[in-house]
C-alpha positions as CSV (number, residue, x, y, z in Angstrom):
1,X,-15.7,104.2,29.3
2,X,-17.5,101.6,30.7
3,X,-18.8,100.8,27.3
4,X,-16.0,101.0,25.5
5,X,-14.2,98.3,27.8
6,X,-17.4,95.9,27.6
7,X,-17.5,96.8,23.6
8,X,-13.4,95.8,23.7
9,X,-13.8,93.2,25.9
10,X,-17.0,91.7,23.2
11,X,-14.5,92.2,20.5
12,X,-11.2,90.1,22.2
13,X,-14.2,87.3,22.8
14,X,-14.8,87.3,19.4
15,X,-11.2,87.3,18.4
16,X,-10.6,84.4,21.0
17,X,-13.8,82.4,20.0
18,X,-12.7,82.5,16.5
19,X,-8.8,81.4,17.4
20,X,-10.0,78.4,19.7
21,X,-12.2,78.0,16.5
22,X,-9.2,77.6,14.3
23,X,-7.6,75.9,16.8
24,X,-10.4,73.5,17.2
25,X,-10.5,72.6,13.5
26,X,-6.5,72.0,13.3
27,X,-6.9,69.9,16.2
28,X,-9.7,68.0,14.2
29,X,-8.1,67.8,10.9
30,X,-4.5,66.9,12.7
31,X,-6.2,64.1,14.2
32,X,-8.1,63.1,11.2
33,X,-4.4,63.2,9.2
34,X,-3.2,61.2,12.4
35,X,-6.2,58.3,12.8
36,X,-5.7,58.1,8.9
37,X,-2.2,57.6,8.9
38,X,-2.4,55.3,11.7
39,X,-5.1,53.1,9.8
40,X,-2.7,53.1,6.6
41,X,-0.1,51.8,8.3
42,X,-2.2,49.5,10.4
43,X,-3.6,48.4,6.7
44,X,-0.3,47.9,5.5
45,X,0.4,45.3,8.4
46,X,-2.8,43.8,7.3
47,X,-2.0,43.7,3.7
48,X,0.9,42.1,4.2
49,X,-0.5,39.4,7.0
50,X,-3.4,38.7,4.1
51,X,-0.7,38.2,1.1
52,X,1.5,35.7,3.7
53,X,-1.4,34.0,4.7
54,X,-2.7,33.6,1.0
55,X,1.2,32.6,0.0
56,X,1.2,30.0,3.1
57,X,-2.1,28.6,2.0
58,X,-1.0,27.6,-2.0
59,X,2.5,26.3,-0.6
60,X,0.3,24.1,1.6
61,X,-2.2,22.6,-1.2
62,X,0.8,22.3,-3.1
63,X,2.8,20.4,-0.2
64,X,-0.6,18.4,0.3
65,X,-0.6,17.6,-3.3
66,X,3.3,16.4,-3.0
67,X,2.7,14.7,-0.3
68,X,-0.3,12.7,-1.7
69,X,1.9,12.1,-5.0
70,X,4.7,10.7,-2.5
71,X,2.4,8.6,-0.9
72,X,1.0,6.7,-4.1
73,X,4.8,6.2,-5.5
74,X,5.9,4.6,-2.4
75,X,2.7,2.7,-2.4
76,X,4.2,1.7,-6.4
77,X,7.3,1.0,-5.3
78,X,6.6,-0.9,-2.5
79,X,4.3,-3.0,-4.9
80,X,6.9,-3.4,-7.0
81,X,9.2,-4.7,-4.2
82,X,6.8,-7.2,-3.0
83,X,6.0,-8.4,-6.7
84,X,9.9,-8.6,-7.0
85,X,10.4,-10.7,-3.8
86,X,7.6,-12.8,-5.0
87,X,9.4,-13.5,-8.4
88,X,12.3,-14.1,-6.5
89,X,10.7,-16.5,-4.3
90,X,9.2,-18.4,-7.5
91,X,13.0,-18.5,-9.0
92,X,14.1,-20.1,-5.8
93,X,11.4,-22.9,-6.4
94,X,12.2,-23.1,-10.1
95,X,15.9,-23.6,-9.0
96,X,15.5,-26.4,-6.2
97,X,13.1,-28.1,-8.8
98,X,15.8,-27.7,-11.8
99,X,18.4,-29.3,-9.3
100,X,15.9,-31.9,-8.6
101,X,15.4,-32.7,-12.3
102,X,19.4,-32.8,-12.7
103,X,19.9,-35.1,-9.9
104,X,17.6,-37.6,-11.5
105,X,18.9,-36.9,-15.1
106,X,22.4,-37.8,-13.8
107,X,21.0,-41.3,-11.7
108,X,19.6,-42.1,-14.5
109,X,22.9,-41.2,-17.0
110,X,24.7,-43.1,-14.4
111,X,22.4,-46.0,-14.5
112,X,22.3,-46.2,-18.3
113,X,25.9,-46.3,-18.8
114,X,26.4,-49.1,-16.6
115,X,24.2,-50.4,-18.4
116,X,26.0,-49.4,-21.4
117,X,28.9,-50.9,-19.9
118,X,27.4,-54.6,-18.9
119,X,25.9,-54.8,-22.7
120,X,29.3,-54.2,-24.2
121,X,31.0,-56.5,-21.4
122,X,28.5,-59.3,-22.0
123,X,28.7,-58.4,-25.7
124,X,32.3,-58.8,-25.5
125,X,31.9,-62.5,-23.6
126,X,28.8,-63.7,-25.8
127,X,26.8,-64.6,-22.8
128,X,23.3,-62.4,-22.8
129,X,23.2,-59.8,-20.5
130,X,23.1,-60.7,-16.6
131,X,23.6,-64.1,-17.3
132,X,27.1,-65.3,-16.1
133,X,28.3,-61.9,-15.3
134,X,29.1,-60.4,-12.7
135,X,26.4,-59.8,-9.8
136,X,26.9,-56.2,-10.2
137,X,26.6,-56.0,-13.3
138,X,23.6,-57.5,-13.8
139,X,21.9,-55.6,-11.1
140,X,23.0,-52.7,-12.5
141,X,21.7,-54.1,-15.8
142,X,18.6,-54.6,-14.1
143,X,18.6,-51.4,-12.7
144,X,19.2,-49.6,-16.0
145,X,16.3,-51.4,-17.3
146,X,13.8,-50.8,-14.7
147,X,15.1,-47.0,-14.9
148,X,14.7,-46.9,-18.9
149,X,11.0,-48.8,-18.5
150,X,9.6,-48.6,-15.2
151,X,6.8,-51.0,-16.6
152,X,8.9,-53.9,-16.9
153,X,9.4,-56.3,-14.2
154,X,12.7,-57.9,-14.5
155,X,14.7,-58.7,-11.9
Protein backbone atom coordinates (compact mmCIF):
# COMPACT_ATOMS: atom_id res chain seq x y z
CA UNK A 1 0.00 0.00 0.00
CA UNK A 2 2.55 2.13 0.99
CA UNK A 3 4.08 1.76 -2.37
CA UNK A 4 1.32 2.07 -4.35
CA UNK A 5 0.58 5.64 -2.73
CA UNK A 6 4.36 6.77 -3.27
CA UNK A 7 4.13 5.07 -6.99
CA UNK A 8 0.62 7.31 -7.31
CA UNK A 9 1.85 10.04 -5.69
CA UNK A 10 5.32 9.78 -8.36
CA UNK A 11 2.82 9.59 -11.16
CA UNK A 12 0.44 12.89 -10.05
CA UNK A 13 4.18 14.69 -9.90
CA UNK A 14 4.79 13.70 -13.20
CA UNK A 15 1.34 14.67 -14.34
CA UNK A 16 1.78 18.08 -12.53
CA UNK A 17 5.45 18.71 -13.63
CA UNK A 18 4.29 18.19 -17.11
CA UNK A 19 1.06 20.66 -16.71
CA UNK A 20 3.14 23.59 -15.08
CA UNK A 21 5.37 22.53 -18.07
CA UNK A 22 2.64 23.37 -20.55
CA UNK A 23 1.72 26.06 -18.54
CA UNK A 24 5.16 27.39 -18.51
CA UNK A 25 5.51 27.41 -22.25
CA UNK A 26 1.99 29.14 -22.87
CA UNK A 27 3.02 31.63 -20.45
CA UNK A 28 6.28 32.08 -22.57
CA UNK A 29 4.84 32.04 -25.90
CA UNK A 30 1.74 34.42 -24.60
CA UNK A 31 4.28 36.81 -23.65
CA UNK A 32 6.38 36.39 -26.58
CA UNK A 33 2.85 37.09 -28.83
CA UNK A 34 2.48 40.01 -26.19
CA UNK A 35 6.19 41.76 -26.15
CA UNK A 36 5.81 41.29 -30.08
CA UNK A 37 2.64 42.96 -30.38
CA UNK A 38 3.67 45.60 -28.09
CA UNK A 39 6.86 46.30 -30.25
CA UNK A 40 4.62 46.35 -33.53
CA UNK A 41 2.65 48.81 -32.29
CA UNK A 42 5.36 50.64 -30.64
CA UNK A 43 7.07 50.42 -34.31
CA UNK A 44 4.08 51.70 -35.88
CA UNK A 45 4.26 54.95 -33.63
CA UNK A 46 7.77 55.10 -34.81
CA UNK A 47 7.09 54.59 -38.37
CA UNK A 48 4.85 57.14 -38.42
CA UNK A 49 7.10 59.73 -36.13
CA UNK A 50 10.03 58.91 -38.90
CA UNK A 51 7.60 59.53 -42.12
CA UNK A 52 6.44 63.10 -40.22
CA UNK A 53 9.70 64.00 -39.38
CA UNK A 54 11.06 63.14 -43.02
CA UNK A 55 7.73 65.07 -44.41
CA UNK A 56 8.62 68.15 -41.92
CA UNK A 57 12.15 68.19 -43.09
CA UNK A 58 11.48 68.55 -47.29
CA UNK A 59 8.54 71.17 -46.48
CA UNK A 60 11.39 72.97 -44.55
CA UNK A 61 14.24 72.94 -47.50
CA UNK A 62 11.46 73.78 -49.60
CA UNK A 63 10.30 76.78 -47.24
CA UNK A 64 14.17 77.61 -46.95
CA UNK A 65 14.37 77.57 -50.67
CA UNK A 66 11.06 80.01 -50.87
CA UNK A 67 12.25 81.98 -48.51
CA UNK A 68 15.77 82.56 -50.15
CA UNK A 69 13.81 83.11 -53.60
CA UNK A 70 11.69 85.80 -51.62
CA UNK A 71 14.58 87.37 -50.37
CA UNK A 72 16.45 87.96 -53.78
CA UNK A 73 13.02 89.33 -55.54
CA UNK A 74 12.58 91.82 -52.85
CA UNK A 75 16.17 92.57 -53.08
CA UNK A 76 15.11 93.09 -57.25
CA UNK A 77 12.47 95.04 -56.54
CA UNK A 78 13.79 97.16 -54.16
CA UNK A 79 16.65 97.81 -56.80
CA UNK A 80 14.24 98.51 -59.14
CA UNK A 81 12.50 101.11 -56.79
CA UNK A 82 15.66 102.90 -56.01
CA UNK A 83 16.74 102.95 -59.76
CA UNK A 84 13.18 104.33 -60.41
CA UNK A 85 13.39 107.16 -57.70
CA UNK A 86 16.77 107.87 -59.10
CA UNK A 87 15.29 108.39 -62.71
CA UNK A 88 12.76 110.30 -61.19
CA UNK A 89 15.07 112.42 -59.39
CA UNK A 90 17.03 113.01 -62.88
CA UNK A 91 13.46 114.03 -64.58
CA UNK A 92 12.98 116.52 -61.89
CA UNK A 93 16.47 118.14 -62.81
CA UNK A 94 15.79 117.72 -66.49
CA UNK A 95 12.46 119.69 -65.87
CA UNK A 96 13.81 122.70 -63.66
CA UNK A 97 16.59 122.92 -66.40
CA UNK A 98 13.94 122.78 -69.43
CA UNK A 99 12.00 125.64 -67.41
CA UNK A 100 15.26 127.35 -67.12
CA UNK A 101 15.92 127.17 -70.92
CA UNK A 102 12.17 128.41 -71.60
CA UNK A 103 12.50 131.30 -69.30
CA UNK A 104 15.46 132.50 -71.25
CA UNK A 105 14.03 131.51 -74.73
CA UNK A 106 11.05 133.83 -73.87
CA UNK A 107 13.50 137.01 -72.50
CA UNK A 108 15.07 136.67 -75.30
CA UNK A 109 11.69 136.40 -77.68
CA UNK A 110 10.61 139.29 -75.66
CA UNK A 111 13.70 141.18 -76.24
CA UNK A 112 13.90 140.48 -79.96
CA UNK A 113 10.49 141.62 -80.78
CA UNK A 114 10.95 144.88 -79.17
CA UNK A 115 13.52 144.95 -81.12
CA UNK A 116 11.47 143.93 -83.96
CA UNK A 117 9.25 146.63 -82.94
CA UNK A 118 11.88 149.76 -82.65
CA UNK A 119 13.27 148.62 -86.27
CA UNK A 120 9.91 148.89 -87.86
CA UNK A 121 9.06 152.20 -85.71
CA UNK A 122 12.38 153.76 -86.70
CA UNK A 123 11.91 152.24 -90.19
CA UNK A 124 8.63 153.75 -90.31
CA UNK A 125 10.22 157.49 -89.20
CA UNK A 126 13.50 157.09 -91.31
CA UNK A 127 15.76 157.95 -88.51
CA UNK A 128 18.33 154.79 -87.75
CA UNK A 129 17.50 152.85 -85.04
CA UNK A 130 17.94 154.50 -81.39
CA UNK A 131 18.57 157.60 -82.74
CA UNK A 132 15.67 160.13 -82.09
CA UNK A 133 13.45 157.58 -80.73
CA UNK A 134 12.21 156.96 -77.88
CA UNK A 135 14.55 156.25 -74.78
CA UNK A 136 12.96 153.00 -74.43
CA UNK A 137 13.10 151.98 -77.36
CA UNK A 138 16.43 152.33 -78.02
CA UNK A 139 17.38 150.56 -74.86
CA UNK A 140 15.41 147.96 -75.73
CA UNK A 141 17.12 148.16 -79.18
CA UNK A 142 20.13 147.94 -77.34
CA UNK A 143 19.11 145.30 -75.31
CA UNK A 144 17.96 143.14 -78.23
CA UNK A 145 21.29 143.57 -79.68
CA UNK A 146 23.46 142.76 -76.80
CA UNK A 147 21.00 139.63 -76.36
CA UNK A 148 21.30 138.53 -80.20
CA UNK A 149 25.39 139.14 -79.98
CA UNK A 150 26.72 139.26 -76.55
CA UNK A 151 30.13 140.24 -78.22
CA UNK A 152 29.09 143.58 -79.32
CA UNK A 153 29.42 146.53 -77.15
CA UNK A 154 26.82 148.97 -78.06
CA UNK A 155 25.20 150.90 -75.75
Amino acid sequence: MLTSMVKEHHKEQVKRKQEQEVRRKEAIEASNELTHSLVEHLNVGVAQTYLNQKRLDAEAKQLHVGATNFAKQTHQWLQLIDNFSGALKELGDVENWARSIESDMLVIQQTLEVAYKASRASQATGAPAGVGSEPSTSAAAATATAAINPSSKET
